[in-house]
ZAPAZA-724392 format. One record per residue (C-alpha): x, y negated, z negated. Coordinates in nm, 4 decimals. Each point is the difference from the previous one (the first is absolute). Layout:
((X; Y; Z)),
...
This chain:
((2.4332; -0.8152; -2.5849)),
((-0.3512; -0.1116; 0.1689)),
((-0.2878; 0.1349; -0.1214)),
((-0.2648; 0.0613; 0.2648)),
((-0.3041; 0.1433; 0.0798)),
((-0.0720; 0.2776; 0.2096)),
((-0.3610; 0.1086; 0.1703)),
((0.0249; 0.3418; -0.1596)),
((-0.3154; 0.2200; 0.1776)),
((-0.3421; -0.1216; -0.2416)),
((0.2589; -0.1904; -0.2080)),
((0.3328; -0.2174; -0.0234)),
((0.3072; 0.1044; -0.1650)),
((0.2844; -0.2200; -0.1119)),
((0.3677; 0.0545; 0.1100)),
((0.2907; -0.1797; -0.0730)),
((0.2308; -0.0985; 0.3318)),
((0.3371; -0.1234; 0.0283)),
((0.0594; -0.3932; 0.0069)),
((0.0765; 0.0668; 0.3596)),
((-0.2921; 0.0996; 0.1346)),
((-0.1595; -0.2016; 0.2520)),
((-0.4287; -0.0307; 0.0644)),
((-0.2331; -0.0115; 0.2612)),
((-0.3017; -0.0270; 0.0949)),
((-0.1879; 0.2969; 0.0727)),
((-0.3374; 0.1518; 0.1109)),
((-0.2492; -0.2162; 0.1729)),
((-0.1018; -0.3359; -0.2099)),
((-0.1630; -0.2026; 0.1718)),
((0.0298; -0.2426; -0.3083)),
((0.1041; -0.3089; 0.2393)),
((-0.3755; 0.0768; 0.2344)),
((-0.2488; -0.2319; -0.2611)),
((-0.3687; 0.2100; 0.0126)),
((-0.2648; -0.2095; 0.2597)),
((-0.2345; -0.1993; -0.2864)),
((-0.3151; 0.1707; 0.2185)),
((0.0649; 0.3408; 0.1604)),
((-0.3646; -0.0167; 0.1604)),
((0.0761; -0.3583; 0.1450)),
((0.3696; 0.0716; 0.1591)),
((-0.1540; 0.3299; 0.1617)),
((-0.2660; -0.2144; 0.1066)),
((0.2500; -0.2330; 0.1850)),
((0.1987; 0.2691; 0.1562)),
((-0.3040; 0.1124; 0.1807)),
((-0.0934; -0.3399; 0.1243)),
((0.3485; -0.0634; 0.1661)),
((0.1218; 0.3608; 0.0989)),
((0.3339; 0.0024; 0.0889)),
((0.0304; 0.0988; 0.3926)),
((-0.3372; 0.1715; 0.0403)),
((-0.3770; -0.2103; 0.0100)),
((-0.2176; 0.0390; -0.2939)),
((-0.1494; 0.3114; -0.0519)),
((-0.3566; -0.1254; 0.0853)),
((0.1576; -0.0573; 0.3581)),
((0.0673; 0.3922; -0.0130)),
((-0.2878; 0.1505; -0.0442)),
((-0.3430; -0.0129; 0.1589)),
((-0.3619; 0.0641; -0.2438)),
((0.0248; 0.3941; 0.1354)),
((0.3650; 0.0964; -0.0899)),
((0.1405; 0.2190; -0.2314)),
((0.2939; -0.1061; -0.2266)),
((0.1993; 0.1373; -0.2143)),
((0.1865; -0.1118; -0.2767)),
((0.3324; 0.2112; -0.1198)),
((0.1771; -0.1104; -0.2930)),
((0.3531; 0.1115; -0.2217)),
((-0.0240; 0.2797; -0.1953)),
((0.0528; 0.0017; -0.4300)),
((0.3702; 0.0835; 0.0971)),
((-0.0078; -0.3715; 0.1261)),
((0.0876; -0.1900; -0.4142)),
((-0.2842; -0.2501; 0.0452)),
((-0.2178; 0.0292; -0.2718)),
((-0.2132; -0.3194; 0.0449)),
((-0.2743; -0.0283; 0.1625)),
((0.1520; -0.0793; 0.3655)),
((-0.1322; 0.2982; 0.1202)),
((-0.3957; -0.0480; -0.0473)),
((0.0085; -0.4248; 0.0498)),
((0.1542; 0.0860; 0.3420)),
((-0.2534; 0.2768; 0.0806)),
((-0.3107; -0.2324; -0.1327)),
((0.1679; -0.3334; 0.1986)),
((-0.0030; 0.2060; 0.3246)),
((-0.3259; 0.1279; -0.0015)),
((-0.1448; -0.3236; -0.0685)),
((0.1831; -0.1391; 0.2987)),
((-0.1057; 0.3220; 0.1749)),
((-0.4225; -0.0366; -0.1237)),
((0.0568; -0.3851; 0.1107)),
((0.0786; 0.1473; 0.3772)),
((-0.3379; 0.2569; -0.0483)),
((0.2501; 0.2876; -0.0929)),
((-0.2231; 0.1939; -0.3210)),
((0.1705; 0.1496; -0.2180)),
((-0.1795; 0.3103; 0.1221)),
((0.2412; 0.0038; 0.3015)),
((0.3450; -0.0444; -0.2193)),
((0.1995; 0.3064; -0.1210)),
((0.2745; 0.0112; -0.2725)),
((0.2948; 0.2260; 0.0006)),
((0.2978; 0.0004; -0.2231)),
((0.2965; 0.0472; 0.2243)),
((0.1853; 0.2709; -0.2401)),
((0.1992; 0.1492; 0.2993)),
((0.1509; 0.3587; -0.1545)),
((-0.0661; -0.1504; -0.3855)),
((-0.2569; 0.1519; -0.1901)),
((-0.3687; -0.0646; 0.0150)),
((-0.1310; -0.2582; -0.2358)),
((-0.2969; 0.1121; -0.2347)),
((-0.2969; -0.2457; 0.0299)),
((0.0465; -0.1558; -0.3680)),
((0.3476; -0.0602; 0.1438)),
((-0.0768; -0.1888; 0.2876)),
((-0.2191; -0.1996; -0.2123)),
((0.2830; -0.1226; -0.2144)),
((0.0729; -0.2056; 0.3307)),
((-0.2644; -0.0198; 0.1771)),
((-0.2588; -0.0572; -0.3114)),
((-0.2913; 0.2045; -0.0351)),
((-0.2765; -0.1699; 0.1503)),
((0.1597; -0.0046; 0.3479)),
((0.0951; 0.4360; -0.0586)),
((-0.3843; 0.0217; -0.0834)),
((-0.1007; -0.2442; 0.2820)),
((0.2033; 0.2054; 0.2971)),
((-0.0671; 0.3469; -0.1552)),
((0.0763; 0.2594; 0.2948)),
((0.1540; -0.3272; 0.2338)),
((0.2600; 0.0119; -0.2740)),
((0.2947; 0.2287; 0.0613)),
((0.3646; 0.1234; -0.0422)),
((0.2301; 0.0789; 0.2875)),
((0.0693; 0.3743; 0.1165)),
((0.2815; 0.0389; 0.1903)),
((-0.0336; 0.4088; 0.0668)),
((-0.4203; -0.0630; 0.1118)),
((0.0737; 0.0248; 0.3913)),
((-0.3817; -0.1042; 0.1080)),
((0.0449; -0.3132; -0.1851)),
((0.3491; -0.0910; 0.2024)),
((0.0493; -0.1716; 0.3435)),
((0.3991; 0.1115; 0.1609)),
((0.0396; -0.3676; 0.2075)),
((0.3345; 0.1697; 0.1528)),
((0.3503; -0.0488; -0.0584)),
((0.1917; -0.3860; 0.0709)),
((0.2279; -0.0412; 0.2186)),
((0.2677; 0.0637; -0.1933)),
((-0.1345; 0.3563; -0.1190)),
((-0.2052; -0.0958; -0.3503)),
((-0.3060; 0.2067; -0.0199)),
((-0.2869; -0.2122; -0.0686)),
((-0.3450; 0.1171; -0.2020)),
((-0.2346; -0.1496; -0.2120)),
((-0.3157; 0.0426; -0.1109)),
((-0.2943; 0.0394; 0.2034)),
((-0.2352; -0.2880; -0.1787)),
((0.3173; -0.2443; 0.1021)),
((-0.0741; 0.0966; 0.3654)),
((-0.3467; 0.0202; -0.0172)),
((-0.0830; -0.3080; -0.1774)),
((-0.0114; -0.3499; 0.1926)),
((0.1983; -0.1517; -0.2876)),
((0.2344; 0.1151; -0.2429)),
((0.0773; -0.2484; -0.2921)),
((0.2780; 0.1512; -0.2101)),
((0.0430; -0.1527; -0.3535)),
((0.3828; -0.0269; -0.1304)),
((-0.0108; 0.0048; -0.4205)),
((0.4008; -0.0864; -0.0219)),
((0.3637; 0.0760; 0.1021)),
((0.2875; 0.2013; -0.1409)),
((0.3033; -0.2605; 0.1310)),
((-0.0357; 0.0949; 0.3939)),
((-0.1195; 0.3525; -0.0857)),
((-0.3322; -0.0545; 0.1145)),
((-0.2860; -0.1992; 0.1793)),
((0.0016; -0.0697; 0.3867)),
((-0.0906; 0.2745; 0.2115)),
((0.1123; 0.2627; -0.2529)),
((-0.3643; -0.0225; -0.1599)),
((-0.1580; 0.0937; 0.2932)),
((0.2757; 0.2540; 0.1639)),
((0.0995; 0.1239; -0.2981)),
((-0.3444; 0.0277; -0.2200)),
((-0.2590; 0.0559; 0.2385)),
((0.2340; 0.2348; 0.1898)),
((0.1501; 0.3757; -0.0073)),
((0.3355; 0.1802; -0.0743)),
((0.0449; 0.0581; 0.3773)),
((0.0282; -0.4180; -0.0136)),
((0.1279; -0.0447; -0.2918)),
((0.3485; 0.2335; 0.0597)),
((0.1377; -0.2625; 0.2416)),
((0.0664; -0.2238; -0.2991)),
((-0.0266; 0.1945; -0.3200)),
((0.3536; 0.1749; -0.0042)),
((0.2998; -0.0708; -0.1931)),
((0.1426; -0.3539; 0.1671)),
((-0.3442; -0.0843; 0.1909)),
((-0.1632; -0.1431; -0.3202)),
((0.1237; -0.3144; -0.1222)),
((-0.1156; -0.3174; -0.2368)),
((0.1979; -0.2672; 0.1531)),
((-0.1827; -0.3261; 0.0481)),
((0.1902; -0.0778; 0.3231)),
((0.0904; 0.2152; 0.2738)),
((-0.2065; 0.3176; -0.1199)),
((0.0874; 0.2836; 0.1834)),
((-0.3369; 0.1549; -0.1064)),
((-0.1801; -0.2362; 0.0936)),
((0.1537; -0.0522; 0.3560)),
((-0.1672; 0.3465; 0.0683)),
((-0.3376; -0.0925; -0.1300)),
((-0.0041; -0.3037; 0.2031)),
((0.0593; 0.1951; 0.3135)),
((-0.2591; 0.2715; -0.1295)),
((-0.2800; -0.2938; -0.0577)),
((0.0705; -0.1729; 0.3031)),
((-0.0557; 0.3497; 0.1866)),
((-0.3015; 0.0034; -0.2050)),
((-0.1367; -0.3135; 0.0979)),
((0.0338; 0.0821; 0.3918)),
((-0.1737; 0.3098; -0.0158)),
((-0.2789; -0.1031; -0.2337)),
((-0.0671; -0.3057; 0.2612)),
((-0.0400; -0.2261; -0.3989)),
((0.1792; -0.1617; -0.2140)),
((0.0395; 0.0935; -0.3980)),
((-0.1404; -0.2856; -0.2550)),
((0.2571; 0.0014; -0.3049)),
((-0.0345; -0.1636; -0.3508)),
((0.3331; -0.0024; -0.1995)),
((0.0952; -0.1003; -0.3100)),
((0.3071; -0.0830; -0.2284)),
((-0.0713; 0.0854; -0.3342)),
((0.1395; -0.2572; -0.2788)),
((0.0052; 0.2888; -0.2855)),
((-0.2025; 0.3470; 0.0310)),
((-0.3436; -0.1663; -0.1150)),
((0.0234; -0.3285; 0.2005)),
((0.0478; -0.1408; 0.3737)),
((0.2390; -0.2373; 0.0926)),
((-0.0361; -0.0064; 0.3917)),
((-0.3096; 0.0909; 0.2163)),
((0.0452; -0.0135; 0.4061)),
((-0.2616; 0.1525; 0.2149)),
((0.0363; 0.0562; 0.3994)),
((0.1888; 0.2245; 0.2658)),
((0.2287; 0.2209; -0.1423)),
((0.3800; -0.0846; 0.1250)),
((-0.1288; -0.3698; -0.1950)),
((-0.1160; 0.0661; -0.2985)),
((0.2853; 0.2185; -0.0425)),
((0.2590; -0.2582; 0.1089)),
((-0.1694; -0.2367; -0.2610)),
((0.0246; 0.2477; -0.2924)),
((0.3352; 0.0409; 0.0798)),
((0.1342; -0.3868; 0.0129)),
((-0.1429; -0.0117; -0.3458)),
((0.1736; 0.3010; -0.1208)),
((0.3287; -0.0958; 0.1499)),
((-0.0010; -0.3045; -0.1901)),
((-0.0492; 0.1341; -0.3431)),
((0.1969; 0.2940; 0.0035)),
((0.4022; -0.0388; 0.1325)),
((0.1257; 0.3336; 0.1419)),
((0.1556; 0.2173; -0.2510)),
((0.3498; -0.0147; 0.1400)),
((0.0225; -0.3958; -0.0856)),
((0.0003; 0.1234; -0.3268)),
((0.4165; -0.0069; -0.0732)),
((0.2523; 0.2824; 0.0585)),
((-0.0790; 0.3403; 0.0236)),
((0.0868; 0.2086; -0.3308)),
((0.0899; 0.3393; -0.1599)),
((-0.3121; 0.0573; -0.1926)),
((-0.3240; -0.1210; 0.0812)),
((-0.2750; 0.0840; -0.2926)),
((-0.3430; -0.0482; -0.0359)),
((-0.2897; 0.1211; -0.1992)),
((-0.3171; 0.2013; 0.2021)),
((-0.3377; -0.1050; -0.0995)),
((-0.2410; 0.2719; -0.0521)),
((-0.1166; -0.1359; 0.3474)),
((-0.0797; 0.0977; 0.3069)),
((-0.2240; -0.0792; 0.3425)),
((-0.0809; 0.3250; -0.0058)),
((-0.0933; 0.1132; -0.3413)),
((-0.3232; -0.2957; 0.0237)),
((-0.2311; 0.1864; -0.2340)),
((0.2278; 0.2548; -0.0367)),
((0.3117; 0.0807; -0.1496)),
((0.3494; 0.0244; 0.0399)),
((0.1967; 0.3271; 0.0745)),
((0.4267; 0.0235; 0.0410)),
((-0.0092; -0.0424; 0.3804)),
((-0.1883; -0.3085; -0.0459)),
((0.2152; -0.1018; -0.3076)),
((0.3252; 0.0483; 0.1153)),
((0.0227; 0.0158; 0.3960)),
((-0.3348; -0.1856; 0.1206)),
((0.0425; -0.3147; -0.2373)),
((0.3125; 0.0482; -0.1610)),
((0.2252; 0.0076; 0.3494)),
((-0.2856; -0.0964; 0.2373)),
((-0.2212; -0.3059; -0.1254)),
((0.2733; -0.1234; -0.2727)),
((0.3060; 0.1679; 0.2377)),
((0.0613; -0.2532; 0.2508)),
((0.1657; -0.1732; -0.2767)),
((0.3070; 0.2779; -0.0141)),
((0.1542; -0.0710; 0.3549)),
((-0.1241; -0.3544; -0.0301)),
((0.2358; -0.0763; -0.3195)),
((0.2284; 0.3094; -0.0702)),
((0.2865; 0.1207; 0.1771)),
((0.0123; 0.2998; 0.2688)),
((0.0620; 0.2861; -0.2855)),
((-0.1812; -0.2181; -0.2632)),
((-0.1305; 0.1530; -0.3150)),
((-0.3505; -0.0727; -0.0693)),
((-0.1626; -0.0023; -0.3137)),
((-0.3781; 0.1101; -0.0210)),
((-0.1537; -0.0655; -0.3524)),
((-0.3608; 0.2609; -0.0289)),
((-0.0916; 0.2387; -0.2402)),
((-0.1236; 0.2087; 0.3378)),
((-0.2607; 0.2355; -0.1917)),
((-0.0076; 0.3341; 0.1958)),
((-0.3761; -0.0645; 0.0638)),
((-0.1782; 0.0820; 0.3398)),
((-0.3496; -0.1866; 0.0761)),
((-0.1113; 0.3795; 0.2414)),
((-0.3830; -0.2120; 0.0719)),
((0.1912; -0.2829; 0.1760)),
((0.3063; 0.0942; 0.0691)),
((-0.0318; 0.3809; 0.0812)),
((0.3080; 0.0559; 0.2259)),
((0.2329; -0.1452; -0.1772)),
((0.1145; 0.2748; -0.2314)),
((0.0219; 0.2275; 0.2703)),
((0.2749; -0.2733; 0.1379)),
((0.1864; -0.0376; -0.3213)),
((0.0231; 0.3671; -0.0698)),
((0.0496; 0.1901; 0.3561)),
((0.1391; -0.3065; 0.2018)),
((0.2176; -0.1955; -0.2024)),
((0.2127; 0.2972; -0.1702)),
((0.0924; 0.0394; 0.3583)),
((0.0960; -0.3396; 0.1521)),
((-0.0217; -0.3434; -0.1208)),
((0.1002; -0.1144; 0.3149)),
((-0.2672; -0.1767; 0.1557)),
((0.0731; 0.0441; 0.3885)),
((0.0191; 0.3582; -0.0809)),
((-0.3672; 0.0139; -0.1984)),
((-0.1459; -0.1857; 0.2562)),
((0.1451; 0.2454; 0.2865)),
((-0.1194; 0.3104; -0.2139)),
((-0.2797; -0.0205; -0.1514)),
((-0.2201; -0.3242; 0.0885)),
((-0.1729; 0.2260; 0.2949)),
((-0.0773; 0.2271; -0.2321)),
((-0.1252; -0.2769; -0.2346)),
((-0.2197; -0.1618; 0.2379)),
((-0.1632; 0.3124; 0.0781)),
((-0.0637; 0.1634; -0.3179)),
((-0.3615; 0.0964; 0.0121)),
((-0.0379; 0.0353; -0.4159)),
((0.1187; -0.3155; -0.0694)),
((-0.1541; -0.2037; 0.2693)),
((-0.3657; 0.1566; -0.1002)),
((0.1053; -0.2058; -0.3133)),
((0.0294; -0.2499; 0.1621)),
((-0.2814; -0.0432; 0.2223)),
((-0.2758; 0.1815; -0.2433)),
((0.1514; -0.1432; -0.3502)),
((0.2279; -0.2931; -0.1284)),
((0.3480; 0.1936; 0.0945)),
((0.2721; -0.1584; 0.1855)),
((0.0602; 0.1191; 0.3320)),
((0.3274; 0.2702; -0.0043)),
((0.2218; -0.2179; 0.2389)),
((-0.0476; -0.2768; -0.2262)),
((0.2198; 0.2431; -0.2655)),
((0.2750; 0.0219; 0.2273)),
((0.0008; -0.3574; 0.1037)),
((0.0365; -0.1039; -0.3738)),
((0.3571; 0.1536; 0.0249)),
((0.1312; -0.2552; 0.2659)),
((0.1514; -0.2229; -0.2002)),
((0.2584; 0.3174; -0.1248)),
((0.2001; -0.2095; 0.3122)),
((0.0820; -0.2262; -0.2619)),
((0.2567; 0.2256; -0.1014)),
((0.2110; -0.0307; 0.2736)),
((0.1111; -0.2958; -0.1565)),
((-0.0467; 0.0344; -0.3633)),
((0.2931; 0.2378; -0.1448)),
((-0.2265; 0.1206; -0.2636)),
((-0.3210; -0.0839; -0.2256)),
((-0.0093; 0.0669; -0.3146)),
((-0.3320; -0.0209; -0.2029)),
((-0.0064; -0.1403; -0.3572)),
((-0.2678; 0.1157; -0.2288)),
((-0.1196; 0.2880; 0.2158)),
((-0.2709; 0.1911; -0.2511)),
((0.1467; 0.3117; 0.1569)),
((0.3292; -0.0127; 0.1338)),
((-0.0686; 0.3037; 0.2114)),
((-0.2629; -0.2400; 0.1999)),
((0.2971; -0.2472; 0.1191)),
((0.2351; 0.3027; 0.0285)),
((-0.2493; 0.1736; 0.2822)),
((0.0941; -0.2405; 0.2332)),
((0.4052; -0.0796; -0.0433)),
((-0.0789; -0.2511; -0.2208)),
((0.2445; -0.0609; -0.3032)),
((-0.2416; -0.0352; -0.3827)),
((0.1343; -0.1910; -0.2329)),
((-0.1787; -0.0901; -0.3729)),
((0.0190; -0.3621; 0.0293)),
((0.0972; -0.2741; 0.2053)),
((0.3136; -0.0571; -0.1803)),
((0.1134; 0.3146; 0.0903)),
((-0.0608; 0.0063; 0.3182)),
((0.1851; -0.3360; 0.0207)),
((0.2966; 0.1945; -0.1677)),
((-0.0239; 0.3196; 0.2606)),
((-0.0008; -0.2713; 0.2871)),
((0.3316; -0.1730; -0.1525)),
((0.1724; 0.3079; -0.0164)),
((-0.0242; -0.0116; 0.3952)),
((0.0619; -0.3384; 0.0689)),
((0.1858; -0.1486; -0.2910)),
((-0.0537; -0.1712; -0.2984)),
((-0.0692; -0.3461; 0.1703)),
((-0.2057; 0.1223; 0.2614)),
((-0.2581; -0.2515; 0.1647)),
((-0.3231; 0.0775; -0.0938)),
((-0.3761; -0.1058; 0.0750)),
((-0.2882; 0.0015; -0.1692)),
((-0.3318; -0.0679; 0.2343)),
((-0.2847; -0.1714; -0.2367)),
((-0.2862; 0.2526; 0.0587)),
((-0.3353; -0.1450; -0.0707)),
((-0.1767; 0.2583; -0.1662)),
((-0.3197; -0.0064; 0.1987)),
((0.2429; -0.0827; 0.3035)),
């Protein structure tokens, strides 16, 4: 037997696995990317020799007005990226007579939550949340004076963004990291700085996608930003960055948007294979869930988020990438029934009305995202507190498609084995047993996979 360990929620857990089991390579390590020996010197550079766009002294003139979006906490950077790219573009900007006066901030949190000021200094640090006071603020996708509708694109995508990002004379829009393909380009910008009626064209259960090449997702975002573009009469000034680990920078490009992107993603490619080079599909694919989560950033966890969000979503492409249609997958959590109602406040409403009814994705989507997206109670949380908004609940059951090529999941460890049962899953009290269960289906020399988690992915 192999002894191994298993990212088991705040902890690890030890299991022992058959002498057959084959590893990979899960997660997102960016362990290959080494960290830049001078964050505030490659940032530096990137502005100098923009990639596919002039400086952004060239941009401006002494009377515009700028301003200066960035990722959100759900972005994992926590370095400093965030506040040496906002300093390193005002200085260029005070160098071309732009005061800081004339500059706004805005986190582009699309339908996340509002960030709390000491929260946004965790990035940003506090001098520059003190410096920008008022001129510092979060997104709100449901505040319709503060939104510009630029039309639809040829191909039908509804296009709206905030009114500062029309308004201004330049938009700079700092990019903290990626998630594999999942993010950057013009996502940041038609995604965070944008509303639901946007945000559907791409936010379903096959339109999201973190492949490095060919992104589906992204194919709709460039269309989106290049609409954008044409109807603003300007051009978008990005900064994006690789990270090397959460708390350093490997990669810094700065220019248009299509470029920096393209950059990003030739480094990417070339530390990261795609999963499916990764040997033969098998019968059982296990791996432990981290107490972790994009969306539970000064938060915490709850089951959708455990099991369905991270477990088949973030850590799921791993399932049809090495197990076999009708697979077994093996999810190692403890799951605690908990429910974060501040942050999170629609998602218990989800687990205990929608889910009883369908765990069919297609099906939620069709009956109950309108509803979702329009619930007044919830979105007053979210636009007057630091709530999620509704839709966001439903979207975190997409990855439920997941099962349509899994045969089952079975959860090892589950605190509660109701929790697991609630959604068709199958608990088990340990790994081992779960290994067992999964034998009993496909034999006693099954194939089996174990993906190598990283706890803090």
């Amino acid at each position: 037997m192999i002894r191994q360990s298993l990212p088991f929620g705040e902890a690890t857990i030890r299991a022992e696995l058959p002498e057959r089991t084959r590893f990979v390579k899960g997660g997102q390590s960016n362990s290959r990317i080494a960290p830049l020996a001078d964050e505030v010197a490659a940032v530096g550079e990137a502005l100098a020799r923009p990639l596919g766009m002039p400086k952004i002294g060239a941009l401006v003139r002494p009377s515009s007005r700028v301003v200066i979006a960035f990722d959100d906490p759900t972005v994992p950077a926590r370095g400093p990226i965030r506040r040496l790219a906002i300093e390193a573009v005002l200085a260029e900007l005070a160098t071309a007579g732009v005061g800081e006066e004339q500059v706004t901030l805005i986190c582009a949190n699309a339908l996340h939550r509002k960030w709390t000021r000491d929260e946004l200094a965790v990035g940003l640090g506090d001098q520059i949340v003190r410096r920008f006071g008022d001129r510092l603020l979060c997104h709100d996708a449901e505040d319709a004076e503060q939104l510009v509708n630029l039309g639809t694109t040829p191909e039908g995508y509804d296009v709206e963004v905030h009114r500062l990002v029309a308004d201004c004379d330049l938009t700079v829009y700092i990019n903290a990291g990626y998630y594999l393909g999942f993010g950057g380009g013009w996502k940041s910008v038609c995604v965070g700085l944008s509303t639901w009626k946007s945000i559907r064209w791409t936010h379903t259960p096959d339109g999201m996608s973190m492949s490095l090449h060919k992104n589906r997702m992204h194919a709709v975002f460039d269309v989106m930003g290049r609409h954008l573009e044409k109807r603003l009469g300007k051009l978008v000034f990005k900064i994006e960055t690789v990270l090397a680990n959460p708390f350093q920078v490997g990669h810094v490009f700065a220019g248009g948007v299509d470029e920096t992107r393209q950059a990003a993603i030739d480094v990417l490619g070339a530390v990261h294979q795609p999963r499916r080079a990764a040997g033969e599909p098998a019968d059982i694919v296990l791996y432990g869930v981290p107490a972790w989560s994009p969306y539970a950033s000064f938060a915490t966890m709850n089951p959708i988020l455990t099991l369905i969000s991270s477990g088949l979503g973030y850590l799921g492409g791993h399932i049809e990438a090495q197990g076999k249609p009708g697979c077994s997958v093996i999810l190692a959590t403890p799951c605690p029934d908990q429910w974060d109602m501040l942050h999170h406040p629609a998602y218990r409403e989800v687990w205990e009305r929608v889910l009883p009814e369908s765990r069919d994705p297609y099906e939620i989507s069709r009956r109950w995202i309108d509803e979702f997206a329009a619930r007044g109670d919830y979105i007053e949380r979210y636009r007057n507190s630091v709530g999620f908004h509704p839709v966001h609940a439903i979207l975190a059951t997409h990855p439920l498609k997941r099962l349509r090529h899994a045969g089952r999941v079975f959860v090892a460890g589950a605190e509660d084995p109701a929790v697991p049962r609630h959604v068709g899953f199958e608990p088990t009290g340990t790994v081992e047993e779960a290994i067992a269960a999964a034998e009993a289906i496909h034999g006693r020399d099954c194939s089996i996979v174990c993906v190598d988690i990283p706890s803090g992915l």
